[in-house]
C-alpha positions as a Markdown table, in Angstrom:
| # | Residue | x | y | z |
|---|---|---|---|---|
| 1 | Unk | 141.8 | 99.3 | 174.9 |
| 2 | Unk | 145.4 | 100.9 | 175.1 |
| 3 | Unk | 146.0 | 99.0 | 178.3 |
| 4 | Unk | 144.6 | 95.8 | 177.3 |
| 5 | Unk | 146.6 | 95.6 | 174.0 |
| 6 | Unk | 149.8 | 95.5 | 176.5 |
| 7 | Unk | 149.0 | 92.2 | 178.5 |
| 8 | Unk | 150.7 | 89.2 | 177.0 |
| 9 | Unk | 148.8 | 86.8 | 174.8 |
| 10 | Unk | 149.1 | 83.2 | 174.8 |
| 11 | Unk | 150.4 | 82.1 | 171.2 |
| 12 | Unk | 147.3 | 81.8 | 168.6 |
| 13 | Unk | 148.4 | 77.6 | 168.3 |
| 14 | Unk | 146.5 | 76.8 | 171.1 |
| 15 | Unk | 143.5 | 74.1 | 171.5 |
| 16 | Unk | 140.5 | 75.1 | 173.3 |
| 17 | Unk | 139.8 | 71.4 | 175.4 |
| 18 | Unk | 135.8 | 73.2 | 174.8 |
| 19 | Unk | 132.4 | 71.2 | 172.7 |
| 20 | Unk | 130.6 | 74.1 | 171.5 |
| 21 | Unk | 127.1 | 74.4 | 169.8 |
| 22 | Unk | 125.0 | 76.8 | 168.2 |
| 23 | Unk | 121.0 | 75.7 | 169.4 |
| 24 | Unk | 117.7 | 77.4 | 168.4 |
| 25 | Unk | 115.2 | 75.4 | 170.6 |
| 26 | Unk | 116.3 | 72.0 | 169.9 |
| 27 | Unk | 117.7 | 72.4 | 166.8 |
| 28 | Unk | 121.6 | 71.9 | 166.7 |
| 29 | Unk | 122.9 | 74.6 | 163.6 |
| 30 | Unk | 126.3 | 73.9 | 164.3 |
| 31 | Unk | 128.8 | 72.3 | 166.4 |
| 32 | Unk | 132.7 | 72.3 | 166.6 |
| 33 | Unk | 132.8 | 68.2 | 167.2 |
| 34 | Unk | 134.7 | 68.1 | 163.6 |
| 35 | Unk | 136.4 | 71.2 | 164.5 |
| 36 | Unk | 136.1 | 75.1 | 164.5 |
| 37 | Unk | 136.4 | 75.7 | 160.5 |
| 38 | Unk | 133.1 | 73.2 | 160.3 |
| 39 | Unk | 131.5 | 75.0 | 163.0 |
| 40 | Unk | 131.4 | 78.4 | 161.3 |
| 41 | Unk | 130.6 | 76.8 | 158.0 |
| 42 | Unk | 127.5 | 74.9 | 159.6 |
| 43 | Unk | 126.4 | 78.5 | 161.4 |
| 44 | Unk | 127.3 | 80.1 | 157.9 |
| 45 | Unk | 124.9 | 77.8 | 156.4 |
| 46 | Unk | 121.8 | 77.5 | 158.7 |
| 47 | Unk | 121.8 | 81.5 | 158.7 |
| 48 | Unk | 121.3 | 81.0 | 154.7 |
| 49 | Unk | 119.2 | 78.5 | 154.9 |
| 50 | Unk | 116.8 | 80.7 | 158.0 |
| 51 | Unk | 117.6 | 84.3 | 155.6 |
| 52 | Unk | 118.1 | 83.6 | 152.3 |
């Protein structure tokens, strides 16, 4: 972990050029096509929705 921490990191400001989604089966619970905060939201939401 030591040694990793030392390796340069590319600045936090950065755009992932990535579509990402969150499936169960053929259910879509969340995807960042409106962006990453919506994404985690959408997740956020369909884990309350499954759990309570």
């Amino acid at each position: 972990m030591a040694q990793a921490q030392t390796r340069p990191q590319p600045p936090a400001d950065f755009a992932w050029q990535a579509e990402i989604q969150v499936v169960d089966g053929d259910e879509v619970l969340a995807s960042n096509a409106e962006g990453d905060d919506t994404m985690c939201r959408q997740f956020a939401q369909a884990i309350r929705r499954r759990y309570g």
